[in-house]
C-alpha positions in Angstrom: 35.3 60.0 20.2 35.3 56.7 18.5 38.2 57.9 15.8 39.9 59.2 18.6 40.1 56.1 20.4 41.1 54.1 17.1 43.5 56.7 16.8 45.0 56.0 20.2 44.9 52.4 19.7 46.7 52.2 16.6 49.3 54.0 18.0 49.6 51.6 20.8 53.3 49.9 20.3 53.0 46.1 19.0 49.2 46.4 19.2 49.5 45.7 23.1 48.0 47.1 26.3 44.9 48.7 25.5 45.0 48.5 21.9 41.2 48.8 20.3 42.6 49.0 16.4 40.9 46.7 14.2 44.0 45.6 12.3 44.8 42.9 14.1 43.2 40.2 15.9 44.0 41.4 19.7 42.9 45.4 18.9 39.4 43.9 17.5 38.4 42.2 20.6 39.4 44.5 23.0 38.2 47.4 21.2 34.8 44.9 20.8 35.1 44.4 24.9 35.1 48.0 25.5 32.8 49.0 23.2 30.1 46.5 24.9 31.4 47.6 28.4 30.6 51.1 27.9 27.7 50.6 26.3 25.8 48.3 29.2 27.2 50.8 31.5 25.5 53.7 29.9 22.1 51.7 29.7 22.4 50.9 33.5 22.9 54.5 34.2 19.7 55.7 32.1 17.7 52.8 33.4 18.3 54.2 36.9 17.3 57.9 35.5 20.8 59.1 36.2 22.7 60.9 33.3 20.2 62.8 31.4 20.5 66.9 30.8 18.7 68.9 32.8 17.6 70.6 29.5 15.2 67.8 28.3 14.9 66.3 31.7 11.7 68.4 32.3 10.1 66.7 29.4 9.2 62.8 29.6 9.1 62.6 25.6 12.0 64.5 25.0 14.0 62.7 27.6 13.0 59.5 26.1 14.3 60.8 22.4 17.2 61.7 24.2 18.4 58.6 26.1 17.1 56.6 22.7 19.4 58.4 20.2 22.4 58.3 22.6 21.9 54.4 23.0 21.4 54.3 19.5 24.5 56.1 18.7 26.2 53.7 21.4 24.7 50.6 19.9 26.5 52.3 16.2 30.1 51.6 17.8 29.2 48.6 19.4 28.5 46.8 16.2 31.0 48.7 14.4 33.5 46.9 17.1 31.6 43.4 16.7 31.9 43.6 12.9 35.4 44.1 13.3 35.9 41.3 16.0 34.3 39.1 13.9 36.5 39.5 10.7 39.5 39.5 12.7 38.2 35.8 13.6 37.3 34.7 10.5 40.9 35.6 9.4 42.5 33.1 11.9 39.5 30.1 11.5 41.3 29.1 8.5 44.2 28.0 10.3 42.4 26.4 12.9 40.7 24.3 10.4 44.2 23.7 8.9 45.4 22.9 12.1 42.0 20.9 12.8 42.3 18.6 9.9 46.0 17.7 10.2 45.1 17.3 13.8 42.3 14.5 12.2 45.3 13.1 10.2 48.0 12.4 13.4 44.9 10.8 15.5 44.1 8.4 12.4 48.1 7.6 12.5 48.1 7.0 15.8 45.0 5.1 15.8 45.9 2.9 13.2 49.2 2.5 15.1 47.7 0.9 18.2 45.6 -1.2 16.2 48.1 -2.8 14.2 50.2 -3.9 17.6 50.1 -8.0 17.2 48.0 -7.8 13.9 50.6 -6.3 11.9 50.6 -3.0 9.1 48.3 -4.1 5.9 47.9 -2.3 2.8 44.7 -1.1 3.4 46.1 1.0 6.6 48.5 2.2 4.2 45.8 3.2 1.6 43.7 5.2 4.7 46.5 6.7 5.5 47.6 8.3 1.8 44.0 8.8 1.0 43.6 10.8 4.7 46.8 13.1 3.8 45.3 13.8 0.1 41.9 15.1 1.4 43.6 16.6 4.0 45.6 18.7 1.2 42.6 19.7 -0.7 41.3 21.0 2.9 44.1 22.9 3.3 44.3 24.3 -0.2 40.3 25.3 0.4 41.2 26.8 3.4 43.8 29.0 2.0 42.0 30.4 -1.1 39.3 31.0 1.4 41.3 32.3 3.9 38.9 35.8 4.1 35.8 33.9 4.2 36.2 30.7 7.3 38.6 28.7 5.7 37.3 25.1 5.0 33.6 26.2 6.6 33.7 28.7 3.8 31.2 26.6 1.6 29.0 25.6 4.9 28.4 29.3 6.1 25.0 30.2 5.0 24.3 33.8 3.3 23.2 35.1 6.8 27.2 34.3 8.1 25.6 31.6 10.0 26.9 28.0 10.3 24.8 26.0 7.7 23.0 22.8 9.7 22.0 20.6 6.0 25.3 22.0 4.3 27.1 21.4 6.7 25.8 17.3 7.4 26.0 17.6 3.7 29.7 18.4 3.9 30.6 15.8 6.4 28.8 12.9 4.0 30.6 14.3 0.9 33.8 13.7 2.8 33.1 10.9 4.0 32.8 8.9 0.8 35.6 10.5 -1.5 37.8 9.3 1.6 36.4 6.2 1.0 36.7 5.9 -2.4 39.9 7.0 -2.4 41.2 4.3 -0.1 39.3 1.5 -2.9 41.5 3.6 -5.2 45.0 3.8 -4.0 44.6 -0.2 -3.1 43.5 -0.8 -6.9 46.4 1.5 -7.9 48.9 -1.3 -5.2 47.3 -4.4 -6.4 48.7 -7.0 -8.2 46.7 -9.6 -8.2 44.2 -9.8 -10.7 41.6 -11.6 -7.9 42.6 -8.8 -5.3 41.4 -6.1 -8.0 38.2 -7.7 -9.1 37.7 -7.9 -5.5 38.2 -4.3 -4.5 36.1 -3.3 -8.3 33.1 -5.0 -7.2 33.3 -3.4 -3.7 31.8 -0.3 -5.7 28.8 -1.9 -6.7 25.7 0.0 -6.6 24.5 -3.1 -4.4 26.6 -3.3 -2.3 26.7 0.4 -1.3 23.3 1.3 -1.6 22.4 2.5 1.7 25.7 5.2 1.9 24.7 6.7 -2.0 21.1 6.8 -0.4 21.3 9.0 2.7 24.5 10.9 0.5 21.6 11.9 -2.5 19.2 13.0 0.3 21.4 15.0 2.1 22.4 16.6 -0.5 19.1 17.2 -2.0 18.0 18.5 1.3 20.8 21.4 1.4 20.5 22.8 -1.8 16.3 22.4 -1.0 16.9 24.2 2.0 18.5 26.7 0.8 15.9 27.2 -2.0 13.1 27.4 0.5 14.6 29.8 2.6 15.5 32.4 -0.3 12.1 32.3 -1.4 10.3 32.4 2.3 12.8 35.5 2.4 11.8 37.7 -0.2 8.0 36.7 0.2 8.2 38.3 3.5 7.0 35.0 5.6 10.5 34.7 7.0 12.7 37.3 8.7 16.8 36.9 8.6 19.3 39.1 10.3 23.0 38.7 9.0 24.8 37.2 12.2 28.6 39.3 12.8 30.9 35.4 12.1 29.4 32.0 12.3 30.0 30.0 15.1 29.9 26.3 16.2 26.5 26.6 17.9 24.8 27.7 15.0 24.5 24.0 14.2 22.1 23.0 17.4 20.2 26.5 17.7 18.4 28.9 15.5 19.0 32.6 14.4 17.6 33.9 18.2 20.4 31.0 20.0 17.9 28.8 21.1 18.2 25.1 20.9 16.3 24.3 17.6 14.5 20.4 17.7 15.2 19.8 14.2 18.3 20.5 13.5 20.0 19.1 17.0 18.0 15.6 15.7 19.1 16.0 12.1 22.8 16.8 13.1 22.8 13.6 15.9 21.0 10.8 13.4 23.4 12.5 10.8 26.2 12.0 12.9 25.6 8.5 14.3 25.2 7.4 11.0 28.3 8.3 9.8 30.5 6.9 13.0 28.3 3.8 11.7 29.7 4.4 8.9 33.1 4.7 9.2 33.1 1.8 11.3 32.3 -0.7 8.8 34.7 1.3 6.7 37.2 0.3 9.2 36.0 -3.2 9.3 35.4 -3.6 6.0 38.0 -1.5 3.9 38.0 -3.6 0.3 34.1 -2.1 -0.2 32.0 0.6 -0.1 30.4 0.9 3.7 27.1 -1.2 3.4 24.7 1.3 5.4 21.9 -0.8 6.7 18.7 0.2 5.4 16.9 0.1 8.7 19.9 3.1 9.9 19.4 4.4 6.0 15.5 5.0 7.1 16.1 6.3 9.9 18.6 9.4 8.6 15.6 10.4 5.7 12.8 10.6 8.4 15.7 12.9 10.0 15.9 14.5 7.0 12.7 15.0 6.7 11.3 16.2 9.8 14.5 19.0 9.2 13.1 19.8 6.1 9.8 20.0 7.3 10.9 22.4 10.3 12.6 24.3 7.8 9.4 25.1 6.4 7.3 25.4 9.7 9.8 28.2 11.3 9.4 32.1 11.1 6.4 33.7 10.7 5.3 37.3 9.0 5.0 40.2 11.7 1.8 41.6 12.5 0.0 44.3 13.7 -3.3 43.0 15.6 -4.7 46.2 17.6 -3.8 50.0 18.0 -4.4 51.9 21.1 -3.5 55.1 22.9 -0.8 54.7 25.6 -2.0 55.5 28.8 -0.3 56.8 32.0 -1.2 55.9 35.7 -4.3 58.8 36.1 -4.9 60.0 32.6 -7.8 60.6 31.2 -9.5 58.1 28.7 -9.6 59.9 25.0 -9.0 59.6 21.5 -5.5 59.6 19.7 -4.3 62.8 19.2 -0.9 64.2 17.4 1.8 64.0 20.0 0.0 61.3 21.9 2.0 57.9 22.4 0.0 54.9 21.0 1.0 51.0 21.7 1.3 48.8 18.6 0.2 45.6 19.8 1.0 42.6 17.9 3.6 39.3 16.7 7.5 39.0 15.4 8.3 42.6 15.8 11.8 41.8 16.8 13.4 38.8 14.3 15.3 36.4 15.5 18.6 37.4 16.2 17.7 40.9 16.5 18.2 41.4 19.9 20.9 43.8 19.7 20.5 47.6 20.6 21.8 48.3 17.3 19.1 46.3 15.1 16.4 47.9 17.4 17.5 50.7 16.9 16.5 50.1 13.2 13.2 49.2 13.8 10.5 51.4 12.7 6.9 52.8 12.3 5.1 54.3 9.5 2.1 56.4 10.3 0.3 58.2 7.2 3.4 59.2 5.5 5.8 59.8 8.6 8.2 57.6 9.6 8.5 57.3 13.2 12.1 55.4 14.0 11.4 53.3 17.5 12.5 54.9 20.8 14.6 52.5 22.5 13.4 52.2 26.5 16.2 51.2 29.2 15.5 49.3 31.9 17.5 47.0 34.1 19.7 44.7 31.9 17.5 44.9 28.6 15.1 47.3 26.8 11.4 47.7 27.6 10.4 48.9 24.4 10.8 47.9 21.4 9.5 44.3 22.6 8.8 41.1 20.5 4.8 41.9 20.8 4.8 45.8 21.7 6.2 48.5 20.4 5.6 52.5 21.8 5.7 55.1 19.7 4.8 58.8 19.5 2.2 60.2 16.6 4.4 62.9 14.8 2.7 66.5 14.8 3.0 66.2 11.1 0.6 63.5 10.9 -2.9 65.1 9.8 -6.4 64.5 11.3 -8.3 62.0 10.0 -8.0 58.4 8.9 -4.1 57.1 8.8 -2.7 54.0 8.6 0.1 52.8 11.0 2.3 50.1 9.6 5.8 48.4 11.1 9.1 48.1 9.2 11.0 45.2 11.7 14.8 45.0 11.5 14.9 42.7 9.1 13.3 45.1 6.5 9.6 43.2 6.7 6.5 44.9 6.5 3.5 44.3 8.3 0.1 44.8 7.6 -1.5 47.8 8.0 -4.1 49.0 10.7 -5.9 52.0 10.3 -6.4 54.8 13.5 -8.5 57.6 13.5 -6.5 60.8 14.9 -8.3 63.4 16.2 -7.2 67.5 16.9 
């Protein structure tokens, strides 16, 4: 059904109307927007009970395999669709960072301007100016050979496809003095006088611009630490990460799951007050490096640390604390047979940013030597099962009686620790 649609929508003239191709921008989101539309309808309809067989309607555990594979085969071309939205933006971010920057380029014109009504055009407007349209070049150059990958927010996109928050204030520092350095370099390249360039030489005293090279080391340090940390919480198993379908600007405030993360929204805010600080003395002052106070200095590396130090504190290895048999409304309490649906009760069975029907769909359970992939229950406008801190599963018939061990494989590949059941005949 799905190649039958693309097929149709390729075919569509000029990619228009209901195109849901994925070759150019407008057939990858509307194909994306269908995709998700049919899918949410389907899981309203089996929430209600309506739309299963009557051939495996008789049988609660067979209707529930049912619905969960179809979802799950649902969920496939959703993110199929959402992959393909997703690169189809990345492909046009580059010229909206193009357009961003040059954008940056005509407000510092303009700016300048209005500034120099009554106080007259100075050298050192002239020098901001050529030093803005050079970095603005490189940008554009960046954002060309990266074209496939974000443009310019190539090198601040983590290796989850998620908006970097260190590289990212990093990135913005980094900037921020080669602009100014270049503007101390194009007036030494127009001065004459020998005073003038002694003047502009000794603006790049280490004394003088103490502060800025501070915060830029530590910032820098704390995005290549960062990223260090991460790798190795990673493939230790203490941190669970889900590749994200493109980047986006909230990425910055939030983390993996979209929430509103404390360290980095304060780490991005002192970072970027700080740097308007910044630029304005740069502004005010543009024969010398910007001389950062060290009292505002301070306050960006406690910032910086308390990021770090959130950095280290998120995440969390899932775990399985108890086992039990599932019971139904006016069973009988006894032991865990084969066939019999158990409740894995425990922590971080769902990563961040593993919401989706399609990474659920992933999850699963290994008891003795079968692997039992997670049956995904509908209900009204979510899933009840798999949840964050419960997960319902049924003991395969080829399990054997005895002692087994029941373990969790999460979306994000992780393990958990193993608990031990005793199955009975």
């Amino acid at each position: 059904m799905a190649v039958q649609e693309a097929g149709r929508g390729a075919g569509t003239a000029f990619h228009g109307g209901g195109c849901t191709c994925g070759d150019c921008p407008h057939g990858a989101r509307a194909g994306h927007r269908r995709a998700v539309a049919e899918f949410l309808a389907r899981r309203e309809e089996f929430a209600a009970g309506r739309g299963v067989p009557a051939a495996v309607a008789h049988s609660p555990s067979a209707s529930r395999q049912w619905v969960s594979e179809e979802l799950a085969q649902s969920a496939a071309l959703v993110a199929e669709r959402r992959r393909a939205a997703g690169g189809a933006w990345l492909d046009r971010l580059w010229r909206r960072t193009a357009a961003g920057v040059w954008a940056a380029v005509v407000a510092l014109l303009l700016g300048q301007s209005l500034t120099a009504v009554g106080a007259g055009w100075t050298a050192a407007r002239t020098a901001g100016l050529l030093s803005a349209l050079v970095v603005a070049a490189a940008l554009t150059g960046a954002s060309w050979f990266h074209r496939a990958r974000g443009g310019a927010l190539a090198p601040v996109v983590g290796e989850d496809n998620r908006l970097s928050t260190s590289r990212a204030v990093a990135a913005a520092w980094v900037l921020f003095v080669a602009y100014a350095v270049l503007v101390l370099a194009v007036r030494l390249a127009a001065a004459s006088a020998h005073g003038e360039r002694d003047t502009l030489l000794s603006g790049l005293e280490l004394a003088r611009g103490a502060g800025v090279v501070t915060v830029l080391a530590v910032v820098c340090g704390i995005a290549v630490l960062v990223r260090r940390v991460v790798g190795l919480r990673v493939h230790s198993q203490r941190l669970q990460k889900v590749h994200a379908d493109r980047p986006r600007a909230a990425d910055l405030l939030t983390d993996d799951s979209g929430r509103g993360s404390f360290a980095d929204i304060q780490y991005v805010v002192t970072g970027a007050v700080a740097l308007l600080f910044a630029a304005v003395r740069l502004a005010r002052r543009p024969d010398r490096l910007p001389d950062l106070p060290w009292g505002l200095a301070a306050v960006v590396l406690v910032s910086a640390a308390t990021y770090l130090a959130g950095k280290y504190a998120e995440g969390g290895r899932p775990v399985i604390l108890s086992v039990v048999r599932a019971r139904e409304a006016g069973d009988l309490d006894a032991p865990i047979r084969t066939g019999d649906d158990i409740e894995i009760r425990g922590a971080c069975f769902v990563p961040p940013g593993a919401q989706g029907a399609d990474r659920l769909a992933r999850m699963a359970v290994r008891v003795g030597p079968v692997h039992v992939h997670v049956p995904l229950v509908p209900v009204r406008g979510g899933f009840s099962n798999p949840t964050d801190t419960l997960l319902t599963v049924p003991v395969p018939a080829d399990v054997e009686p005895g002692r087994v061990e029941v373990q969790v494989v999460t979306a994000a590949g992780v393990e958990t620790n193993r608990y031990a059941i005793d199955v009975t005949d």
